[in-house]
py3Dmol code that shows the C-alpha trace and the ligand (Angstrom):
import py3Dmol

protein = """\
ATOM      1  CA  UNK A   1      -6.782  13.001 -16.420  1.00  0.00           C
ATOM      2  CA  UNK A   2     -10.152  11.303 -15.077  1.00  0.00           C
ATOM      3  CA  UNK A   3     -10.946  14.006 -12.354  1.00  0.00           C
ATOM      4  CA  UNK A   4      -8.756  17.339 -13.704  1.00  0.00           C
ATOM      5  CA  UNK A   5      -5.762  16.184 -11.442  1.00  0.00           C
ATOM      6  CA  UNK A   6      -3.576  13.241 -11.695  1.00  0.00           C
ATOM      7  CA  UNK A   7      -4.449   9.955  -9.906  1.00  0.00           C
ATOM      8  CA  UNK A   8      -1.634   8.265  -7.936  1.00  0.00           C
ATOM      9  CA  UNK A   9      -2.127   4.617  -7.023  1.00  0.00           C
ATOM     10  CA  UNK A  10       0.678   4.035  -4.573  1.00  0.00           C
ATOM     11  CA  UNK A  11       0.418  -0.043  -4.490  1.00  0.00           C
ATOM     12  CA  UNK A  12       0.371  -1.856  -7.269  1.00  0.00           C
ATOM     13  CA  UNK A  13       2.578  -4.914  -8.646  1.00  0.00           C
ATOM     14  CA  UNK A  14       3.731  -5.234 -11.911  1.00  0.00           C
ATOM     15  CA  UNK A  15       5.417  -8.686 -12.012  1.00  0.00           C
ATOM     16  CA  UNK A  16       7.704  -8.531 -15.089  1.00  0.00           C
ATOM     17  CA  UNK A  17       5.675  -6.438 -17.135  1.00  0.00           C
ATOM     18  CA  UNK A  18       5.547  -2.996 -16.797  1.00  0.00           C
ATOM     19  CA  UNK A  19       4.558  -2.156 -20.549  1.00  0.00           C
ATOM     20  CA  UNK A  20       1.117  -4.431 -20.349  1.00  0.00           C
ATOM     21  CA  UNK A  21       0.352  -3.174 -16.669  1.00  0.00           C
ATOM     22  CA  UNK A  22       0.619   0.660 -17.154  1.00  0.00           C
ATOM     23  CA  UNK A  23      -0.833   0.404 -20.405  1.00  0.00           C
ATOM     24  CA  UNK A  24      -4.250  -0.724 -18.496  1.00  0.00           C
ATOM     25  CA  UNK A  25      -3.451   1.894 -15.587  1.00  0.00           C
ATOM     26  CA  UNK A  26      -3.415   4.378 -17.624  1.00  0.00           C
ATOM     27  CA  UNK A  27      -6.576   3.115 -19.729  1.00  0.00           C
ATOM     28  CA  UNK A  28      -8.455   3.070 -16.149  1.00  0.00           C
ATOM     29  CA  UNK A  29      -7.650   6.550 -15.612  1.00  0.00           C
ATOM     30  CA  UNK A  30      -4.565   6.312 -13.276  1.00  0.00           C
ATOM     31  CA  UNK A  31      -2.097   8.871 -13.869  1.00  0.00           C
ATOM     32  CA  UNK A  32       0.802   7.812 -11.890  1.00  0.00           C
ATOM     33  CA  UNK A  33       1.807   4.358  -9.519  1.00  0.00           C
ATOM     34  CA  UNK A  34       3.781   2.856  -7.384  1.00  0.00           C
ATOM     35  CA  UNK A  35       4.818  -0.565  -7.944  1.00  0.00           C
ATOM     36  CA  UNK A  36       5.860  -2.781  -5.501  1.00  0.00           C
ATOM     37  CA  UNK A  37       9.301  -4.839  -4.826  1.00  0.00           C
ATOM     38  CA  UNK A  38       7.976  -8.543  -5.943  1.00  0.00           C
ATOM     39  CA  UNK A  39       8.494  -8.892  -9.696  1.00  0.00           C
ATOM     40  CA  UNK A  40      11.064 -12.160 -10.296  1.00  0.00           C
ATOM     41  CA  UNK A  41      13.817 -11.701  -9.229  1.00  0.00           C
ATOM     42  CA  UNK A  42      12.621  -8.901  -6.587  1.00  0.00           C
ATOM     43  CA  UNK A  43      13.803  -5.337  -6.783  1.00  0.00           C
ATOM     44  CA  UNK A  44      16.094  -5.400  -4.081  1.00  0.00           C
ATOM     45  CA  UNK A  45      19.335  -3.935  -5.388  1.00  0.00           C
ATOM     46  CA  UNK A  46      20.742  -1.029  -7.312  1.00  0.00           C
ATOM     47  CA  UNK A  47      21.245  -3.511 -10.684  1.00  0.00           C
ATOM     48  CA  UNK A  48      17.928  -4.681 -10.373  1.00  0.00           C
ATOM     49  CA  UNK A  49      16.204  -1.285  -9.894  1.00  0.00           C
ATOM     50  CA  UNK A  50      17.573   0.167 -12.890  1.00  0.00           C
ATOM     51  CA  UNK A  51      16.822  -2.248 -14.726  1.00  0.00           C
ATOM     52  CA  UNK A  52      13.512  -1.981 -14.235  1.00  0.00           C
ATOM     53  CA  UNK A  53      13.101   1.682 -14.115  1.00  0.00           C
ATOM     54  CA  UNK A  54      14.386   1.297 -17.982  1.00  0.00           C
ATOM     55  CA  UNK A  55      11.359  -0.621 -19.265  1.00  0.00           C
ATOM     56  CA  UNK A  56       8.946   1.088 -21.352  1.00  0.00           C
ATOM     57  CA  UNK A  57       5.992   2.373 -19.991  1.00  0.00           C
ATOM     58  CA  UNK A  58       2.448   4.001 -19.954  1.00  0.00           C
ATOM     59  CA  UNK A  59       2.315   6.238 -17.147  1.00  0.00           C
ATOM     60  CA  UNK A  60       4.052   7.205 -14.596  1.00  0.00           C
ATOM     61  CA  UNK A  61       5.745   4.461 -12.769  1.00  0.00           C
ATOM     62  CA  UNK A  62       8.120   4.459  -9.295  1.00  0.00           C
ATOM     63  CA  UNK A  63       9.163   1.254  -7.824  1.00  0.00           C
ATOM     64  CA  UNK A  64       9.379   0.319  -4.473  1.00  0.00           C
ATOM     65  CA  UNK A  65      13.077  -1.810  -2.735  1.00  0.00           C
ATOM     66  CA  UNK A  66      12.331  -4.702  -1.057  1.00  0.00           C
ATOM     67  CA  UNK A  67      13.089  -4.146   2.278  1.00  0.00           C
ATOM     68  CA  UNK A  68      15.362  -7.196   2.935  1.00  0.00           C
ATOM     69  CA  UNK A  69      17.158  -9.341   0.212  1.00  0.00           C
ATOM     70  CA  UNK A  70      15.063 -11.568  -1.521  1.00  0.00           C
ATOM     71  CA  UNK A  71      12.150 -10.516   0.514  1.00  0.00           C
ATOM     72  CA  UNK A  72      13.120 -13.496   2.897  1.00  0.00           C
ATOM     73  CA  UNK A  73      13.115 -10.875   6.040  1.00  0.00           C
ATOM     74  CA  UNK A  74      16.594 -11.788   6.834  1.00  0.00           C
ATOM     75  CA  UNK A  75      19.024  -9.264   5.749  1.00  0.00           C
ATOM     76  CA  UNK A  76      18.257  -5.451   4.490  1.00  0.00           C
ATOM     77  CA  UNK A  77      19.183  -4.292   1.222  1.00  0.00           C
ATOM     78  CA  UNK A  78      21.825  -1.853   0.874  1.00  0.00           C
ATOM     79  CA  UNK A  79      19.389   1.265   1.982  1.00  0.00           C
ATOM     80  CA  UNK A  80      21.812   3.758   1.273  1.00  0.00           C
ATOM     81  CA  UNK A  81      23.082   2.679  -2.785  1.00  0.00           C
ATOM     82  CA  UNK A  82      19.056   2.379  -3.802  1.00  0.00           C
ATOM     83  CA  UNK A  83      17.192   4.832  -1.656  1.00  0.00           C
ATOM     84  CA  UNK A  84      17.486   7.956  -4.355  1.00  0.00           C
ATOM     85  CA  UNK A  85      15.858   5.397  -7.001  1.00  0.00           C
ATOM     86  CA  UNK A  86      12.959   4.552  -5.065  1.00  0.00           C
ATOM     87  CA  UNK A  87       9.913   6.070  -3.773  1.00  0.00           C
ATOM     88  CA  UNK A  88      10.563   4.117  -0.192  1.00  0.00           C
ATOM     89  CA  UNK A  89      11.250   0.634   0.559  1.00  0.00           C
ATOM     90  CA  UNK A  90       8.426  -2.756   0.998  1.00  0.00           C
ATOM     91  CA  UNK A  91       8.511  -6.176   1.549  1.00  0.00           C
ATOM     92  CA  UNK A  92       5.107  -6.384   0.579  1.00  0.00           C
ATOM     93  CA  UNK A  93       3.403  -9.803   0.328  1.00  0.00           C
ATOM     94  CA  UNK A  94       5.886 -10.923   3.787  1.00  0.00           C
ATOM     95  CA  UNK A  95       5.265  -9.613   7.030  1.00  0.00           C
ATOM     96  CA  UNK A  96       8.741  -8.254   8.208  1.00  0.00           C
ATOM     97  CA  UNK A  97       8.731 -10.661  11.859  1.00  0.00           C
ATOM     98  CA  UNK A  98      12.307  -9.239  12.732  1.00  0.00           C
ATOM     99  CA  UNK A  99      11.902  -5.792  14.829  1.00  0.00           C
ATOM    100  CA  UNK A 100      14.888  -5.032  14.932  1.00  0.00           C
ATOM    101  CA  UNK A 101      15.632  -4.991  11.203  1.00  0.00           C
ATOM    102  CA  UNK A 102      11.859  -2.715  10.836  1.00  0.00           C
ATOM    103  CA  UNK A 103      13.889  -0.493  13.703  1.00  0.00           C
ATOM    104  CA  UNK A 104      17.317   0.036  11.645  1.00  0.00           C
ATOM    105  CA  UNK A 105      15.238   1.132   8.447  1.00  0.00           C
ATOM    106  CA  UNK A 106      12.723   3.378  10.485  1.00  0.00           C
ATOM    107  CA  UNK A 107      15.670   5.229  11.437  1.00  0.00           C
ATOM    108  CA  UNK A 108      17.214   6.028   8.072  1.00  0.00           C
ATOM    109  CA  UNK A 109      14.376   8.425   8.133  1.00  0.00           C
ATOM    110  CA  UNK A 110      13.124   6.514   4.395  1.00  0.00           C
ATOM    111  CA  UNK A 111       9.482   5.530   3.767  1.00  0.00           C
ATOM    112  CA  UNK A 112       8.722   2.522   4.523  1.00  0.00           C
ATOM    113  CA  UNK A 113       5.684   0.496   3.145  1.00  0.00           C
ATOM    114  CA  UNK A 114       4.566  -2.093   6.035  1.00  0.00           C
ATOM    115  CA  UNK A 115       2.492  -5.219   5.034  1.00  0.00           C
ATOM    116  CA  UNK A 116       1.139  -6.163   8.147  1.00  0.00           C
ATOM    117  CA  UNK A 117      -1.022  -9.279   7.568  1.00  0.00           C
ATOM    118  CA  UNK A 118      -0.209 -12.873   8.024  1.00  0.00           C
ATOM    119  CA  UNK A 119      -0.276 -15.100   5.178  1.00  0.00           C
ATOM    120  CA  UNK A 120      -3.957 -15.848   3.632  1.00  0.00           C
ATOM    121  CA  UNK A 121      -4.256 -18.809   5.123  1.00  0.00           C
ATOM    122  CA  UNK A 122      -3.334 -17.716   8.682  1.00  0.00           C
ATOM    123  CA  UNK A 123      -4.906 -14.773   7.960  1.00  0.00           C
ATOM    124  CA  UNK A 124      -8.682 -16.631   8.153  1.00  0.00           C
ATOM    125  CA  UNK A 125      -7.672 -18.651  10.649  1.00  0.00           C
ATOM    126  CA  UNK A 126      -6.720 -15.555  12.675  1.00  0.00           C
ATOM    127  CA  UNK A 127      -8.302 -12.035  11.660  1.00  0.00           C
ATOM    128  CA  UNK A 128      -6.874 -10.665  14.682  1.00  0.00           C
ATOM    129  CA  UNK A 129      -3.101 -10.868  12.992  1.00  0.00           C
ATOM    130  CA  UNK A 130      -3.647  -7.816  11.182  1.00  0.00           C
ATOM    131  CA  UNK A 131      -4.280  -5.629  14.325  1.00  0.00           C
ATOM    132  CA  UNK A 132      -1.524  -6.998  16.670  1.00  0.00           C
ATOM    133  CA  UNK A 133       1.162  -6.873  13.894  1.00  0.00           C
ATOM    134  CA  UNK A 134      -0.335  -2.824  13.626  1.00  0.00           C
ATOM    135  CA  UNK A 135       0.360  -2.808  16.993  1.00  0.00           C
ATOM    136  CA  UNK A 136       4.042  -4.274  16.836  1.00  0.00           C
ATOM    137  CA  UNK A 137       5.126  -1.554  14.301  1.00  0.00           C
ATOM    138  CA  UNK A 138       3.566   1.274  16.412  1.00  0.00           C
ATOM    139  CA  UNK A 139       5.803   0.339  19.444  1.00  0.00           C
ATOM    140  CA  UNK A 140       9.024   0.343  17.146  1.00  0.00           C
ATOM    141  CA  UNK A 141       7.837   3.755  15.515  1.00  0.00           C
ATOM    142  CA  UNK A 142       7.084   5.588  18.585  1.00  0.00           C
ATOM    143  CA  UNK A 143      10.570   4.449  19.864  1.00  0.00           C
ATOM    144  CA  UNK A 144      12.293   4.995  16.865  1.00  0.00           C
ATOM    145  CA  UNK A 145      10.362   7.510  14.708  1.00  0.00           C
ATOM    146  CA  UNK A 146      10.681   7.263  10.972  1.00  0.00           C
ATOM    147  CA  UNK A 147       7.877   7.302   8.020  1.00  0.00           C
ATOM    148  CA  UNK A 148       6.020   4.053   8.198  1.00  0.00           C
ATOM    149  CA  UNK A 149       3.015   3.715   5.871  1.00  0.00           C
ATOM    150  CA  UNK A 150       0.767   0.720   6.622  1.00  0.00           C
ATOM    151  CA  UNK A 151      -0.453  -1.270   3.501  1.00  0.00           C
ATOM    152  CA  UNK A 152      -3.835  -2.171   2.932  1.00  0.00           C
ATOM    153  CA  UNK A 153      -5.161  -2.088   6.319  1.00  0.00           C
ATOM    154  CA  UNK A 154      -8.965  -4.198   6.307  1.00  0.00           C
ATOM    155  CA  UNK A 155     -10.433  -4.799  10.087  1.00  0.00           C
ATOM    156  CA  UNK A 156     -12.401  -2.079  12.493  1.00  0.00           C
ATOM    157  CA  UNK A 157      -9.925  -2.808  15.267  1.00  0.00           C
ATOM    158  CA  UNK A 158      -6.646  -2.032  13.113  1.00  0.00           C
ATOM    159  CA  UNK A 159      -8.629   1.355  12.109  1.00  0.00           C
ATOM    160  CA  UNK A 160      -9.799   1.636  15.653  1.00  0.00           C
ATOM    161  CA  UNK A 161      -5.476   1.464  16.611  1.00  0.00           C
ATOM    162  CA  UNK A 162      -4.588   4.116  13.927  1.00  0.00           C
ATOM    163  CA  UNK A 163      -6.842   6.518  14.610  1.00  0.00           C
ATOM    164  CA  UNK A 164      -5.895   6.497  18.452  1.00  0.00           C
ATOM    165  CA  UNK A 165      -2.508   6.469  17.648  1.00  0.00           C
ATOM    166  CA  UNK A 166      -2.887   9.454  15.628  1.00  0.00           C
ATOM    167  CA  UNK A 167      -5.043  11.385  17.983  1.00  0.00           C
ATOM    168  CA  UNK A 168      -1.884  11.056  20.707  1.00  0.00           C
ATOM    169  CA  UNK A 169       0.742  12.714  17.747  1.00  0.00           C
ATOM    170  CA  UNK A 170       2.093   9.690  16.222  1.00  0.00           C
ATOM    171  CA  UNK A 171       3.659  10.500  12.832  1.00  0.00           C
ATOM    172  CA  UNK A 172       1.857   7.041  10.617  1.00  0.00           C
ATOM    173  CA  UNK A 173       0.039   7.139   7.209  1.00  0.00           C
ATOM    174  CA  UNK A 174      -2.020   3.996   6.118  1.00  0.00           C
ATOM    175  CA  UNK A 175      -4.279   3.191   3.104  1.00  0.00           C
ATOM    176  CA  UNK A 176      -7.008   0.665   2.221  1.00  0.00           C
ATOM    177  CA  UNK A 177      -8.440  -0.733  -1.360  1.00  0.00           C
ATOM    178  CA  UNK A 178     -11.579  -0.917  -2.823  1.00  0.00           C
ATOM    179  CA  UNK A 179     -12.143  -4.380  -2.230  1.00  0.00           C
ATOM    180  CA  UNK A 180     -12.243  -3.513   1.355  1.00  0.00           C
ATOM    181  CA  UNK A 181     -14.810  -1.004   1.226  1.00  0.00           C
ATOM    182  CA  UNK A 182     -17.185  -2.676  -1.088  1.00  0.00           C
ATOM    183  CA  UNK A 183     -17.303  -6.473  -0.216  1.00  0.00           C
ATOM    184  CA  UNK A 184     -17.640  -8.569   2.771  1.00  0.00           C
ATOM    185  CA  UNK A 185     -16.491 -12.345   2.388  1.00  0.00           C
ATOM    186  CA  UNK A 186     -20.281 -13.064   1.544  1.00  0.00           C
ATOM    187  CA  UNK A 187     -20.337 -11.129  -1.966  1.00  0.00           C
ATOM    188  CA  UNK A 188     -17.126 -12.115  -3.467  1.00  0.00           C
ATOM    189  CA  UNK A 189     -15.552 -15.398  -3.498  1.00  0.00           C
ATOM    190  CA  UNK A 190     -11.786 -14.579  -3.930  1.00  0.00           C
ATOM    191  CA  UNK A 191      -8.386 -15.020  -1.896  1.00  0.00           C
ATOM    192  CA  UNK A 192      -7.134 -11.387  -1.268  1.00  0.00           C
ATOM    193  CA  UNK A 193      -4.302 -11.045   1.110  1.00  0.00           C
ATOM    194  CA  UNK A 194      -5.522  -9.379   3.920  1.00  0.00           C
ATOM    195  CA  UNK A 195      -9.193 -11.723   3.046  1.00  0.00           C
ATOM    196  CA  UNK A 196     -12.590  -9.812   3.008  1.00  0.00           C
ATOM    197  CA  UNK A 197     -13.956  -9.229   6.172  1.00  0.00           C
ATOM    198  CA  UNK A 198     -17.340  -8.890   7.971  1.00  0.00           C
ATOM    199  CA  UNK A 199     -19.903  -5.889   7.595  1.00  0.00           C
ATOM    200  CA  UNK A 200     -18.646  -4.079  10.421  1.00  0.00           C
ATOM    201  CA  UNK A 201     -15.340  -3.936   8.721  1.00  0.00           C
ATOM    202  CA  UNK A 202     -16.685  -2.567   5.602  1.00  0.00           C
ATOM    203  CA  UNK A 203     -18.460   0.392   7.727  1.00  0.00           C
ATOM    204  CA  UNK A 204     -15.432   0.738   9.996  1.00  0.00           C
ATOM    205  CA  UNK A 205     -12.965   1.597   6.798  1.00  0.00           C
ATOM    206  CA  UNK A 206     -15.577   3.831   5.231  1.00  0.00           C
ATOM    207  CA  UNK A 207     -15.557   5.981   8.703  1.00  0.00           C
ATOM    208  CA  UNK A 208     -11.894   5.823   8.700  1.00  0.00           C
ATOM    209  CA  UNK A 209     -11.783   6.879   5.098  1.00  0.00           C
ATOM    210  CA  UNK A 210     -14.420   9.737   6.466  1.00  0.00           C
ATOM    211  CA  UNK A 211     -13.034  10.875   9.452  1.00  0.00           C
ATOM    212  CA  UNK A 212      -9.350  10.600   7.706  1.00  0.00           C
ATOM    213  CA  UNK A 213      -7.650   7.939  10.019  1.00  0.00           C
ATOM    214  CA  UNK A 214      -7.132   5.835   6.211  1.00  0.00           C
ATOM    215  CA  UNK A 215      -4.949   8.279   3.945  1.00  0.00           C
ATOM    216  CA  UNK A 216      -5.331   6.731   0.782  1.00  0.00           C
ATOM    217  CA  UNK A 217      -7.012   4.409  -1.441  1.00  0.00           C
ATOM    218  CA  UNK A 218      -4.695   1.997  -3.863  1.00  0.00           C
ATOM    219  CA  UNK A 219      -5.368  -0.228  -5.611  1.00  0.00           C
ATOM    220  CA  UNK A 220      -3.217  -3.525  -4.619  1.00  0.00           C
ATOM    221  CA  UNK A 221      -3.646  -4.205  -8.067  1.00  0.00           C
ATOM    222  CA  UNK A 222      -2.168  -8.402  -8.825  1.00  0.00           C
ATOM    223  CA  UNK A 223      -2.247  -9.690 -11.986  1.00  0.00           C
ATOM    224  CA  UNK A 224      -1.415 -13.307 -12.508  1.00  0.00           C
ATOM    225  CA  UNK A 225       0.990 -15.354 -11.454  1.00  0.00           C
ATOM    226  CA  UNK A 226      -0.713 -15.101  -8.484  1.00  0.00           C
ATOM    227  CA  UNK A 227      -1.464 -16.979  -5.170  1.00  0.00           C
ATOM    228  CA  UNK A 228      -3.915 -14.124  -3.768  1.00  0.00           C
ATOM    229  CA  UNK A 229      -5.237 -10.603  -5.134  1.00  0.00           C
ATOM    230  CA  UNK A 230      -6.985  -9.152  -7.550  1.00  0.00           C
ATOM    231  CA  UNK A 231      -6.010  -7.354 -10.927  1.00  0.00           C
ATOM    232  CA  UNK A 232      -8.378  -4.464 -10.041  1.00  0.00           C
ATOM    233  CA  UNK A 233      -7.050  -0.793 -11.901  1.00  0.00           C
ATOM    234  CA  UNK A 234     -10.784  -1.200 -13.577  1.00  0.00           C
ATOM    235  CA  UNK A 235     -12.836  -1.162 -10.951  1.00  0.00           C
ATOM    236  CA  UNK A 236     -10.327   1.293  -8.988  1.00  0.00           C
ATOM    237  CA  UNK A 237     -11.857   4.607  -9.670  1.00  0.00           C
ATOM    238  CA  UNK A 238     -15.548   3.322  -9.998  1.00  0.00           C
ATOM    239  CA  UNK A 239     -15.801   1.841  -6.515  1.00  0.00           C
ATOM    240  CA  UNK A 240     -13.809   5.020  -4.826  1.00  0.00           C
ATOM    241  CA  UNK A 241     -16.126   7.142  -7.002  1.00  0.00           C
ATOM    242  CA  UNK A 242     -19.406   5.292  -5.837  1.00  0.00           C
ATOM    243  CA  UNK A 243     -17.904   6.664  -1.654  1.00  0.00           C
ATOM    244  CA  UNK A 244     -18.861  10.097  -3.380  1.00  0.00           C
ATOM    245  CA  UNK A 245     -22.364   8.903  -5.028  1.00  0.00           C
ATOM    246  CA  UNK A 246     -22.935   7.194  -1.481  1.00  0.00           C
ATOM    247  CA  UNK A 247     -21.985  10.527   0.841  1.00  0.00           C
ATOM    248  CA  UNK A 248     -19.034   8.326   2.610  1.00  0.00           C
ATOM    249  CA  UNK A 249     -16.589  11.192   0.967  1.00  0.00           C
ATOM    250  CA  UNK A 250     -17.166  14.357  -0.227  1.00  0.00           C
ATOM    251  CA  UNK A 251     -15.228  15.287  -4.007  1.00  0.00           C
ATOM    252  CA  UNK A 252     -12.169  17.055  -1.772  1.00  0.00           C
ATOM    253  CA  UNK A 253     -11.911  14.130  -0.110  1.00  0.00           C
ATOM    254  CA  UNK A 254     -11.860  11.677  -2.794  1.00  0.00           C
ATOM    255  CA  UNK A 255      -9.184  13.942  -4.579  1.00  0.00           C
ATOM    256  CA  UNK A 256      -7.437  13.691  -0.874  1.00  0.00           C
ATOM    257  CA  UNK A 257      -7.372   9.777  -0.943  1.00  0.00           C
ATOM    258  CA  UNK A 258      -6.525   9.604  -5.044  1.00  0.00           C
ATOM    259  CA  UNK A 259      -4.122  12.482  -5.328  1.00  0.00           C
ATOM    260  CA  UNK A 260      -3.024  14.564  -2.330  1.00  0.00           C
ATOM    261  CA  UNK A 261      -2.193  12.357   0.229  1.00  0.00           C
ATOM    262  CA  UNK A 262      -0.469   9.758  -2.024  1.00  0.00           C
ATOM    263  CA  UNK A 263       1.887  12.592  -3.163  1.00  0.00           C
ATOM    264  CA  UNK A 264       2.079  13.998  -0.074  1.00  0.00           C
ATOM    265  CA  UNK A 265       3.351  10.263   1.171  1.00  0.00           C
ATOM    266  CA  UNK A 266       5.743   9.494  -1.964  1.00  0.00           C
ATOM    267  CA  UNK A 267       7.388  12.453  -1.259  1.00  0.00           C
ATOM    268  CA  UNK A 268       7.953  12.743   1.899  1.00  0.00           C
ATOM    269  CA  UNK A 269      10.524   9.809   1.439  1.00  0.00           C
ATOM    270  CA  UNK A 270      12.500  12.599  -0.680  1.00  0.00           C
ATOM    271  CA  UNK A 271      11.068  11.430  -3.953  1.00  0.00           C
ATOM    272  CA  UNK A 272       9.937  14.026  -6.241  1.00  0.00           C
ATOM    273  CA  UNK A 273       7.001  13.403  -8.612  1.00  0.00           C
ATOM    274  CA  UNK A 274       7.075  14.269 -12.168  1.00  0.00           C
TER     275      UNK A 274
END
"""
ligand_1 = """\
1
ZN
Zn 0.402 -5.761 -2.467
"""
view = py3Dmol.view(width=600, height=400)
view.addModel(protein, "pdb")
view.setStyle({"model": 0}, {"cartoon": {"style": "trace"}})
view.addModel(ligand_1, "xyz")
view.setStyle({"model": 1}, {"stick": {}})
view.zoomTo()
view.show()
């Protein structure tokens, strides 16, 4: 253990090779992670799940369900067969458009891992997506109720929704990555999906990181085949670590963001952690 108690990165992907990936987890000083539904063919049913769960690994490592079949936002996966498998269910990489399909899996009380950004491209044409997809989920949770976690939020006004949402009692967890803290679009040239932002974002997640509207840090770790991300365990506990060398967080609340909350969030989908 890196810090004297276990690190849990709750978004990571995998693709088809579990060994490799939590061999370099665990080399990077993460203890335990959460990987997500994409690998090829998805994770989205009970076959397919324990399949995966049987492949040797490094660390600790839970998979996500996709939310619908295929990830194609259409139909949901059979909720009730895979949900004592999985830490909670994702369609991570899609936005999930269809409400009323979000609304049906809120209410099966699982957790649910939202990816609310557009696609990379429509995400620079529009950084405003982020925020009013935010916004979309909040209506449907404070209707419905449920355990929504929001992925890898990256914009002042999306941290700006949370934390008022939370000040008026709404139940929602969210997280953001080191890339988001650390670089603007200016210092590093790379497609991640939600893409860099501006200064003010970068200040606006460290305050939400501070004043603990943001959760939890993960990694959104993406090795290749990729179209957008970064393969970042590495850097992962150096750039949360340099929040503490830079008096954004204190120690507590890095362990918080790294350890706490995360397990705090896996299990309050009814997964227990090892
Ligand atoms: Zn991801």
């Amino acid at each position: 253990m890196y810090f004297g108690y276990p690190v849990i990165d709750i978004h990571t992907h995998l693709r088809n090779d579990i060994a490799k990936h939590t061999r370099i987890a665990k080399a990077s000083g993460i203890d335990a992670l959460v990987y997500m539904a994409n690998c090829h063919p998805p994770l989205d049913n009970l076959e397919r799940i324990k399949q995966s769960l049987e492949a040797e690994r490094y660390c600790q490592a839970m998979p996500v369900s996709a939310i619908t079949k295929n990830l194609e936002g259409k139909e949901l996966v059979d909720i009730d067969e895979v949900k004592s498998l999985v830490v909670g269910f994702s369609d991570d990489g899609q936005y999930l458009e269809d409400l009323s399909l979000l609304q049906e899996i809120l209410k099966k009380q699982v957790l649910v891992m939202a990816h609310c950004s557009p696609s990379y491209e429509r995400g620079i044409e529009n950084p405003d997506l982020e925020t009013e997809f935010i916004k979309r989920y909040l209506n449907v949770l404070e209707k419905t109720g449920g355990k929504l976690h929001i992925q890898h939020v990256s914009k002042k006004e999306s941290v700006d929704l949370i934390r008022n949402a939370k000040k008026h009692g709404i139940n929602i967890t969210c997280e953001t990555c080191p890339h988001y803290f650390t670089y603007t679009y200016k210092d590093l040239d790379t497609k991640v999906n939600p893409p860099l932002a501006l200064e003010q974002d970068v200040l606006a997640i460290k305050e939400g990181l501070s004043d603990g509207t943001i959760d939890v840090i993960a990694s959104d770790y993406a090795p290749e085949p990729r179209k957008t991300g970064i393969a970042g365990f590495r850097s992962f506990i150096p750039l949360s670590y340099g929040l503490v060398s830079e008096g954004v967080l204190s120690e507590g609340q890095l362990k918080e963001k790294l350890h706490t909350n995360p397990k705090k969030i896996i299990e309050s989908g009814g997964y227990k952690l090892d």
